[in-house]
C-alpha positions as CSV (number, residue, x, y, z in Angstrom):
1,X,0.0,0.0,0.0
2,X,1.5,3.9,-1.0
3,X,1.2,5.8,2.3
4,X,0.7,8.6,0.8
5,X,-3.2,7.8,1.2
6,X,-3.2,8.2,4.8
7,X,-4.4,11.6,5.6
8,X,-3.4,11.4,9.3
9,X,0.4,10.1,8.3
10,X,0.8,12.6,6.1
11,X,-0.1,15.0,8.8
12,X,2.3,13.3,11.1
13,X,5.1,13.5,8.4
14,X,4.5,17.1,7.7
15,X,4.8,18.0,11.6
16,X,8.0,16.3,12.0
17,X,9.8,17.6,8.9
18,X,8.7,21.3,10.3
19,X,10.2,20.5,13.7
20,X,13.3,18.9,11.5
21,X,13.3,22.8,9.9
22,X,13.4,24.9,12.9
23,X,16.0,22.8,14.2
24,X,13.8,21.8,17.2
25,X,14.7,18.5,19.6
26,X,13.3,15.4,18.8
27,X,12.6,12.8,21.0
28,X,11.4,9.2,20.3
29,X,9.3,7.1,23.2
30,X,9.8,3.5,22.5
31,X,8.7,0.4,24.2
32,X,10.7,-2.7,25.9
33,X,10.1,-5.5,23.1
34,X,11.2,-5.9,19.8
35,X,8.5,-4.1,18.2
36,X,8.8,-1.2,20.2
37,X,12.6,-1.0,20.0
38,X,12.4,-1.9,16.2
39,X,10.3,0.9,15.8
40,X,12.5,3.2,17.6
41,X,15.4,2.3,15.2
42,X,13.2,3.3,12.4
43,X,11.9,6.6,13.3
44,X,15.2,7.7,14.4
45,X,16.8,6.8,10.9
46,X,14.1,8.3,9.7
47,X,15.5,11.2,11.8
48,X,19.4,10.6,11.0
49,X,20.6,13.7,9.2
50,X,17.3,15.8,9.7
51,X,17.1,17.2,13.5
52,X,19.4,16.3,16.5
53,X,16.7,13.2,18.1
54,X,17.1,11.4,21.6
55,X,15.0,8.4,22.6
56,X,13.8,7.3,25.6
57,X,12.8,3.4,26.2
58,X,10.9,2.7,29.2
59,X,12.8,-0.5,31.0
60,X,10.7,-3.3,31.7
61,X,11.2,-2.9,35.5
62,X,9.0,0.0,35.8
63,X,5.5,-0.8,36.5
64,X,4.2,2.4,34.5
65,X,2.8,1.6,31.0
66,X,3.1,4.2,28.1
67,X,4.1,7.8,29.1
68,X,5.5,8.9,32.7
69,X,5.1,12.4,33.6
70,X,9.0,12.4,35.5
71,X,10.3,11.0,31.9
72,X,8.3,13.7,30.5
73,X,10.1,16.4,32.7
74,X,13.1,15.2,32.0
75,X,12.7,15.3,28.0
76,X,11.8,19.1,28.8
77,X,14.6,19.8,30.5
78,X,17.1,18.1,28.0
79,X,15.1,20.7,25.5
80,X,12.9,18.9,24.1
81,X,10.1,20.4,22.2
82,X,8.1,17.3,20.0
83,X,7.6,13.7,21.1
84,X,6.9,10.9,19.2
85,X,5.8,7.7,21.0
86,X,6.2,4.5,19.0
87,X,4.4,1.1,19.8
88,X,2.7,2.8,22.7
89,X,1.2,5.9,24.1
90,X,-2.5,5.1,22.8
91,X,-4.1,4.5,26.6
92,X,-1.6,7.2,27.9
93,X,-4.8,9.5,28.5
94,X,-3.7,12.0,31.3
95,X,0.0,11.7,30.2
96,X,-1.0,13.0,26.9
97,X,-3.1,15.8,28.5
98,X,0.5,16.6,30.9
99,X,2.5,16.6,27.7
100,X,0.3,19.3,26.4
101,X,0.2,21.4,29.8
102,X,4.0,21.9,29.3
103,X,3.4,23.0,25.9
104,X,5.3,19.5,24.8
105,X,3.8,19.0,21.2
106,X,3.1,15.4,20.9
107,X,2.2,12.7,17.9
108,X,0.8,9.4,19.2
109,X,1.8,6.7,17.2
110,X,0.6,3.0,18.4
111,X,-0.9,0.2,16.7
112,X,-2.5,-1.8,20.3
113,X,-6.1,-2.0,20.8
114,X,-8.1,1.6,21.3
115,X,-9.5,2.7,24.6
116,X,-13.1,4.1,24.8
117,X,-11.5,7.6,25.0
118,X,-8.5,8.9,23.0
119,X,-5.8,10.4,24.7
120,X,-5.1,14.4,23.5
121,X,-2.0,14.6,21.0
122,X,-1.6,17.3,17.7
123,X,-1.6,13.6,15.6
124,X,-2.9,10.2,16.8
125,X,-1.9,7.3,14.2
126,X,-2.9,4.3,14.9
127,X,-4.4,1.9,12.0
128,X,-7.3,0.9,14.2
129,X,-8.4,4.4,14.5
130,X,-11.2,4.6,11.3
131,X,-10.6,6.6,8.5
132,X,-10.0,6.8,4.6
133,X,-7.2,4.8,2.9
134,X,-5.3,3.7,5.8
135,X,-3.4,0.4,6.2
136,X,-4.4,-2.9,7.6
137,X,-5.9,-2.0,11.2
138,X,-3.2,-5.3,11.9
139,X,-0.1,-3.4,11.0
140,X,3.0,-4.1,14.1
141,X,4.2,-1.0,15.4
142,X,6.9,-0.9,13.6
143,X,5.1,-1.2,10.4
144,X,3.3,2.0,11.5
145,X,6.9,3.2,11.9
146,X,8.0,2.4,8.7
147,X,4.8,4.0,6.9
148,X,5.5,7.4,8.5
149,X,9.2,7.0,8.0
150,X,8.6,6.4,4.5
151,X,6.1,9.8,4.6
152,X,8.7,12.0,5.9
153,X,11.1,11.1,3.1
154,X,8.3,12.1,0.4
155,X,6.3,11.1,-2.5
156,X,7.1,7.3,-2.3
157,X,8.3,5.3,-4.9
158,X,6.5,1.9,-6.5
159,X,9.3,-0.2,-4.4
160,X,9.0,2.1,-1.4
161,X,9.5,-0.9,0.9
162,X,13.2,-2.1,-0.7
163,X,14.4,1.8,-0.8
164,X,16.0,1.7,3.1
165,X,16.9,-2.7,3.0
166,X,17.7,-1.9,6.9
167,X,14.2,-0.3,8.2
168,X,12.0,-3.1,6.0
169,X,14.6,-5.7,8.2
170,X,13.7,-3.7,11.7
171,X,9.9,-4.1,10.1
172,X,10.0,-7.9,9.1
173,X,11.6,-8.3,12.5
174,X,8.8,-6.5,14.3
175,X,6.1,-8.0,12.6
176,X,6.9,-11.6,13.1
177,X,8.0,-10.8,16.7
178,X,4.8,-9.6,17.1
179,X,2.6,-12.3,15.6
180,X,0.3,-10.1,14.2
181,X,-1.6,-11.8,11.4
182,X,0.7,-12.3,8.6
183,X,-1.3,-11.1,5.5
184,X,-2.1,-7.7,3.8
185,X,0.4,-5.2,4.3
186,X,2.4,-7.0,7.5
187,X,3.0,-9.6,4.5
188,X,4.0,-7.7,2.4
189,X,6.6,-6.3,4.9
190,X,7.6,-9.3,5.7
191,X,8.6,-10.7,2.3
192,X,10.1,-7.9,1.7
193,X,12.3,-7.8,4.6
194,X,13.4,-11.6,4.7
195,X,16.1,-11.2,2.1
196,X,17.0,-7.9,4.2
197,X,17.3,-9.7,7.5
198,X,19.7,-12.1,6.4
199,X,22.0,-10.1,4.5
200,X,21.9,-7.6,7.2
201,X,25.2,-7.0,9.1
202,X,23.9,-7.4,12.8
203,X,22.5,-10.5,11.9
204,X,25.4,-12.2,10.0
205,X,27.6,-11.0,13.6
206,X,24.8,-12.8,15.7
207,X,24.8,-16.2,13.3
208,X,29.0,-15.9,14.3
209,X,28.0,-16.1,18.0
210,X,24.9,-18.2,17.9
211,X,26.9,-20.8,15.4
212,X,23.9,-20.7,12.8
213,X,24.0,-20.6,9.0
214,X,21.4,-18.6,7.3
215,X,22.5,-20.3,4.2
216,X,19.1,-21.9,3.2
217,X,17.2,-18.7,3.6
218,X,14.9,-17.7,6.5
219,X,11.3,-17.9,7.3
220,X,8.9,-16.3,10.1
221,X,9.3,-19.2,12.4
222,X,13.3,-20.1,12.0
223,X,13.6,-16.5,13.1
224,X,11.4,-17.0,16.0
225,X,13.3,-20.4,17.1
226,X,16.8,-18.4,16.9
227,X,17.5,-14.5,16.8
228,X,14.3,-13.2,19.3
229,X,15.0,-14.8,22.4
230,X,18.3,-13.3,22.0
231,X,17.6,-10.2,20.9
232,X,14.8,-9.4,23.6
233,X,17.6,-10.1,26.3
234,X,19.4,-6.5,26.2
235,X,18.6,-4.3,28.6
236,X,17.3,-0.7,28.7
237,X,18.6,1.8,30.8
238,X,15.8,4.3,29.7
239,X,17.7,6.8,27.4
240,X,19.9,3.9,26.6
241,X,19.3,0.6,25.2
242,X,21.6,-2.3,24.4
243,X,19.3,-3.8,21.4
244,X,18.5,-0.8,20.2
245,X,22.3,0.3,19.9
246,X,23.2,-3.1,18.4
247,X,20.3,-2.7,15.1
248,X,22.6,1.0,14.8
249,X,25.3,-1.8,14.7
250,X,27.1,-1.5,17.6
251,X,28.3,-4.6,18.1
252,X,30.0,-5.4,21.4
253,X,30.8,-9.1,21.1
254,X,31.4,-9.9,24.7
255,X,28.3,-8.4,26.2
256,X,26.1,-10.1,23.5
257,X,27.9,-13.7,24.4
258,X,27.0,-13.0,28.1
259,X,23.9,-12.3,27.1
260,X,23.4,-15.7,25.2
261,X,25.1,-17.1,28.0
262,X,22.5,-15.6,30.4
263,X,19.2,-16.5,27.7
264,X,20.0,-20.0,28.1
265,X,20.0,-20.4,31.7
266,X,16.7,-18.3,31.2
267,X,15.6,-20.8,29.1
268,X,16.0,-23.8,31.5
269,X,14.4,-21.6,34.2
270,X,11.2,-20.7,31.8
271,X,11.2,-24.4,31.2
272,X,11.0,-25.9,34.7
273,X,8.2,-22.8,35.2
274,X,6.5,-23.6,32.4
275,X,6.0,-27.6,33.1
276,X,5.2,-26.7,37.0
277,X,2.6,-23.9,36.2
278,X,1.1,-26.3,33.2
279,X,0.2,-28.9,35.8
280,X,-0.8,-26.5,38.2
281,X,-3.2,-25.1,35.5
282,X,-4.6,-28.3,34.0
283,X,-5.4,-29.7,36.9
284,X,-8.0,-26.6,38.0
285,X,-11.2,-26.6,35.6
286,X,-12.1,-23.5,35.3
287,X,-11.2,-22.8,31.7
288,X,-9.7,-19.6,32.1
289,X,-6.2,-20.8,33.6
290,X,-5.6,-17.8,36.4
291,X,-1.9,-18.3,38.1
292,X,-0.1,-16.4,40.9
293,X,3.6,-16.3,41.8
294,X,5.0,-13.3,43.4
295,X,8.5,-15.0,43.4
296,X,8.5,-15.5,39.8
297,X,10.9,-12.9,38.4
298,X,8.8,-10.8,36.1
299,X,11.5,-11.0,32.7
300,X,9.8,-15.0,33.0
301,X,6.1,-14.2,33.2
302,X,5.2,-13.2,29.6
303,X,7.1,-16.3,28.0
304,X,5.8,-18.6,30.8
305,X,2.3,-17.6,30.7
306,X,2.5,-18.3,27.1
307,X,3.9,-21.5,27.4
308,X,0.9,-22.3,29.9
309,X,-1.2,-21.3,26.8
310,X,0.3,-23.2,24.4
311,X,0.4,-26.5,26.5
312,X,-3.0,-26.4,28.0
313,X,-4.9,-24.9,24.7
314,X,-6.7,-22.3,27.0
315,X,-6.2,-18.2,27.6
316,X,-3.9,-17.7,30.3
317,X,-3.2,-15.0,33.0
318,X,0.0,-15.6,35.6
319,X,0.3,-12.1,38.3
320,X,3.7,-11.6,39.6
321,X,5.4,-8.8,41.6
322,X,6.8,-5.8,39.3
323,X,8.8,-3.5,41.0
324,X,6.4,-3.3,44.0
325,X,3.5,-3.7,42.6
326,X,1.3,-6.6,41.5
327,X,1.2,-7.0,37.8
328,X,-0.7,-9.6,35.2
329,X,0.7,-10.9,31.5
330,X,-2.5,-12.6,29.4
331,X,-1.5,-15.0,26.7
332,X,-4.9,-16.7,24.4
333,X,-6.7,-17.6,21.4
334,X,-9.2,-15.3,19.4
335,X,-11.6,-14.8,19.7
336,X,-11.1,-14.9,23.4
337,X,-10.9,-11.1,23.9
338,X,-8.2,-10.2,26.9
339,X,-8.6,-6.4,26.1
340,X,-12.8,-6.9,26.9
341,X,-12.2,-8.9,29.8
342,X,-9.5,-5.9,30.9
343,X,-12.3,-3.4,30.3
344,X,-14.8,-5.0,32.2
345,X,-12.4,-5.4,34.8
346,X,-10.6,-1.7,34.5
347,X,-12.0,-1.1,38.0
348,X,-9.1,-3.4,39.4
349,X,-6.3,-1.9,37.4
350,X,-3.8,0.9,37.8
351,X,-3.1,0.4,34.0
352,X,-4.0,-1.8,31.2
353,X,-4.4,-2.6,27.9
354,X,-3.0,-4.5,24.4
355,X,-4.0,-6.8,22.1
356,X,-7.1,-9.3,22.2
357,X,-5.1,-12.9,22.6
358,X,-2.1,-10.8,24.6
359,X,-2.6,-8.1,26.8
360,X,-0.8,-6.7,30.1
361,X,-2.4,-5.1,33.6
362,X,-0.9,-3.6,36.7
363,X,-3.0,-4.1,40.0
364,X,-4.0,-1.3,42.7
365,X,-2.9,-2.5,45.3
366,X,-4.7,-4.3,48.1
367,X,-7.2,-5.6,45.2
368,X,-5.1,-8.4,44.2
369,X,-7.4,-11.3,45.7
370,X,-10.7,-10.0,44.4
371,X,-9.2,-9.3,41.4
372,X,-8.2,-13.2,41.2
373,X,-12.2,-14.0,42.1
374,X,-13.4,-11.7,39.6
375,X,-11.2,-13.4,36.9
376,X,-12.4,-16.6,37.4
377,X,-16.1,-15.8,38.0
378,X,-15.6,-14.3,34.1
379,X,-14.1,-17.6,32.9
380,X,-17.2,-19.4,34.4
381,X,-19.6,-17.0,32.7
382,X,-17.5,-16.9,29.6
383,X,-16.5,-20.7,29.4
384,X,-18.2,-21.5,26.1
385,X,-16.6,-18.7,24.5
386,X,-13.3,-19.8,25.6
387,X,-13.7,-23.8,25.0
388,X,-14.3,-22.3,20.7
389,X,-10.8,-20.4,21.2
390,X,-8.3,-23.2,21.0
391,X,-5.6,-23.3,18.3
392,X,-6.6,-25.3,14.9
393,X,-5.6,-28.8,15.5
394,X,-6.8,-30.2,11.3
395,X,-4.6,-32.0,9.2
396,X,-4.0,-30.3,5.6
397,X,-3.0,-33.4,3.9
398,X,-2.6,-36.5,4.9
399,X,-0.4,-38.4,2.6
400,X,1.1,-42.0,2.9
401,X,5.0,-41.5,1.7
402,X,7.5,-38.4,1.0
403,X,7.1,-38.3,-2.6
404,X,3.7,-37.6,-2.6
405,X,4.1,-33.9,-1.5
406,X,5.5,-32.7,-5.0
407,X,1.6,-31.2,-5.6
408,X,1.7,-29.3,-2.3
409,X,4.7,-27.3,-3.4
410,X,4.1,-24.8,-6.0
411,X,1.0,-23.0,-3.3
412,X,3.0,-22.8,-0.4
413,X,5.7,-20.9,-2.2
414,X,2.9,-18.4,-3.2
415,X,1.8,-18.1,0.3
416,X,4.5,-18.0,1.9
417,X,6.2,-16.5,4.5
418,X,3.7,-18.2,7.3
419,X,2.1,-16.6,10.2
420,X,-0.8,-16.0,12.2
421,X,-3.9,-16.1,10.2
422,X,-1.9,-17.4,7.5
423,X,-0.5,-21.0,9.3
424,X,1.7,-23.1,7.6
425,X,-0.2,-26.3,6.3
426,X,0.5,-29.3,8.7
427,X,0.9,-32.7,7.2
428,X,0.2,-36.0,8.2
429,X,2.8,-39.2,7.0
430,X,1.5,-42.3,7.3
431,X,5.2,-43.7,6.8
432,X,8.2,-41.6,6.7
433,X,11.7,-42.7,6.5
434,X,13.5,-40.5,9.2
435,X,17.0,-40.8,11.2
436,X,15.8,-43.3,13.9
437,X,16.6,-41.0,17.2
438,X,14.1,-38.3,15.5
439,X,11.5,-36.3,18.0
440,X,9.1,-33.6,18.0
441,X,10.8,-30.4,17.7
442,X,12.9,-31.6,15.2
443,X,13.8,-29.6,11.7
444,X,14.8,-31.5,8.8
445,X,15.4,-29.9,5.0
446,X,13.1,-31.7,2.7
447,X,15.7,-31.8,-0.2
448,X,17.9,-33.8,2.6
449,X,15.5,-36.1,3.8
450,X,14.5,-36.5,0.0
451,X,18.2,-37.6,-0.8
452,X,18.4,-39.9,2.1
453,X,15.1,-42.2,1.6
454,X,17.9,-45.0,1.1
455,X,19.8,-44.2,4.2
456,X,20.2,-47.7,6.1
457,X,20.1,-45.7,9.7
458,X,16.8,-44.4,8.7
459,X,13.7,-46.0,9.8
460,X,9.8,-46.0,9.4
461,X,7.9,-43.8,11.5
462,X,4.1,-42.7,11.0
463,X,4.4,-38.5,11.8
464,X,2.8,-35.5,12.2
465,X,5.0,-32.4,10.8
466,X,4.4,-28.5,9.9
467,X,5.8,-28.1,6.3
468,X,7.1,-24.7,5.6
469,X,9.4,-22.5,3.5
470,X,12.5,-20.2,3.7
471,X,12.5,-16.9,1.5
472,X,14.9,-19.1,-0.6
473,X,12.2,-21.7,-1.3
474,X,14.2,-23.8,0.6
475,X,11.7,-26.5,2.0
476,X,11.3,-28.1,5.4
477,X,9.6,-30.4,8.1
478,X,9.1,-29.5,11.8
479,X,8.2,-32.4,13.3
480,X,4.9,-32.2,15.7
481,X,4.5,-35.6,16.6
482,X,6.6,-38.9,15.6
483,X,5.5,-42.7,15.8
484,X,7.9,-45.8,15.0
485,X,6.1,-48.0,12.5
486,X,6.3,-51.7,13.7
């Protein structure tokens, strides 16, 4: 899609470039994740060479979502005169109305669920908001980024997306990150970027430390399984941020191989959490799964309560302790709708808001047990909307041996790359020869398995696999579930 549709990016873009001109201070508010940070890299490229710009990234330690008033002060007395959030701000209602108090000119620029009331800015763009010739209301933040990015450089060209290889990268990154459906325009993006990811310098230093080849291309969920976890471990320091500064390619190899070194203890820790919380949750009926831990440390509950998800098939909610305060991460399926269930519950929050299957909440405090109560007295009254939200569990093709998937191949490439709303198609083998230790999780290229049907270490097993396909039409299995024939 040309943004030069969208009336209120345009308006955005023409604000920005007359702050550029007077030689003003720009700041950027971003947000902890790899969309927000992704779209903090792009704005301020967008920036580079236009205005001095600062940004600001709020750590994930603080318990304040969207805009602080103190941050706010400070930007003022650094001299700052325009702000631009990015992948947040939307539900930042009195912030917004602060911001303008000071005379602090601000454009909103989100892409989360809207609140009932809009919060007071010169420019609010955000695809959900309704209006002529805007994107897909789906769009990640940092596809909202890119858009205005693209509007403060000018008229755009027919290959708008491949003009700046590095923001489409930050884009594709954001966007799969996010899992926000992967058609329209976040498709588009996507595609785009893949090629852009892998020949991208900071990636090609993080396949040196992470001892991967990219050599067979990349797809939404090999980026997933590799560079994210990774790349969500650096830590903001609030006008500094060690992910951020790495996607500007500073690259400081030692730091980044603690940091791995750190991820995967993390990972055994989210493991053990996620098998102990799983049979905690399955074992209570209610079908909304409601978990407390307040010695959890918070950096585990988002990916736990998503693993809770995942295994049990039901929405999720785990509270932990957030620098003081109570706090809640919700993981689930639509059309389960966490950002309803956070409205009809607003009464218990200091905070909240996000997306319908993932949302966030931070609790007044004292509230926290009838908070608990009034969550599961809505999964009760809510239960047969929430038994119709588990993941798709069909079979696309069921097929008996490896040669019959030839037919399969020619629409996957046109689909691909995969992602929400646009899944992979899962196959079902009724005998596949496969190396004889082989187990769910496992990858294997189909062009090897294709050569190695004659392999005497190979043996029969009935399977279950995801089939996808890297941006280099490069083939492959996941296996999902594996049986020994005979």
């Amino acid at each position: 899609m040309n943004p030069a549709g969208w009336a209120s990016l345009q308006k955005a873009a023409e604000i920005i470039n007359r702050a550029c001109r007077e030689n003003r201070l720009v700041a950027v508010w971003g947000h902890d994740d790899i969309d927000g940070i992704a779209s903090t890299a792009i704005m301020l490229d967008a920036l580079r060479d236009k205005a001095k710009a600062i940004y600001y990234i709020p750590p994930k330690s603080v318990t304040h979502y969207g805009l602080d008033r103190e941050v706010i002060d400070q930007l003022l007395a650094k001299g700052v005169s325009l702000l631009i959030t990015v992948d947040s701000g939307i539900s930042s209602l009195d912030e917004a109305e602060y911001a303008a108090s000071k005379g602090l000119e601000l454009i909103i620029t989100d892409h989360h669920e809207l609140p009932p009331r809009l919060p007071k800015a010169v420019c609010l763009l955000n695809p959900k908001i309704p209006e002529d010739l805007r994107p897909s209301p789906d769009l990640a933040g940092a596809g909202v980024a890119l858009y205005l990015a693209a509007a403060m450089d000018g008229e755009p060209s027919e290959g708008w997306l491949n003009e700046y290889p590095h923001r489409t990268a930050w884009a594709a990154l954001a966007t799969i990150t996010d899992r926000v459906p992967m058609t329209g325009e976040n498709w588009h993006i996507a595609r785009a970027g893949l090629d852009f990811i892998e020949n991208n310098q900071v990636i090609g230093q993080l396949n040196d430390l992470l001892g991967i080849s990219s050599d067979q291309g990349l797809s939404p969920r090999i980026i997933s399984q590799t560079y994210v976890g990774l790349l969500s471990s650096g830590i903001s320091q609030g006008f500094r941020h060690e992910t951020l500064e790495l996607l500007q390619g500073d690259f400081d190899h030692q730091r980044w191989k603690e940091l791995y070194s750190d991820e995967q203890l993390w990972l055994n820790r989210m493991e053990d959490q996620v098998a102990a919380k799983t049979e905690t949750a399955l074992a209570d009926p209610n079908p909304l799964k409601v978990l407390a831990d307040e010695q959890m440390p918070w950096s585990l509950v988002g990916p736990v309560v998503g693993g809770v998800r995942d295994r049990t098939g039901h929405p999720a909610i785990i509270l932990g302790r957030k620098n003081g305060l109570t706090a809640g991460e919700c993981r689930g399926f639509e059309p389960f709708d966490f950002v309803a269930l956070l409205n009809e519950l607003k009464g218990f929050f200091l905070q909240h808001g996000g997306h319908k299957p993932a949302a966030g909440f931070t609790v007044i405090e004292g509230r926290e047990k009838e908070l608990i109560e009034a969550l599961r007295k809505y999964g009760i009254k809510n239960q047969n909307l929430i038994l119709r939200s588990k993941p798709s569990e069909k079979t696309d093709h069921r097929l008996a041996r490896l040669d019959q998937i030839t037919p399969i191949l020619p629409e996957m490439l046109l689909r691909a790359p995969y992602g929400p709303a646009n899944q992979p198609p899962v196959c079902e083998f009724e005998n596949l020869l496969l190396p004889k230790y082989s187990q769910p999780g496992d990858r294997y290229w189909l062009k090897y398995l294709i050569a190695s049907q004659k392999n005497e270490d190979f043996i029969n097993f009935k399977c279950s696999c995801t089939m996808d396909v890297t941006h280099k039409n490069n083939f492959y299995l996941d296996i999902l579930s594996v049986k020994a024939n005979g």
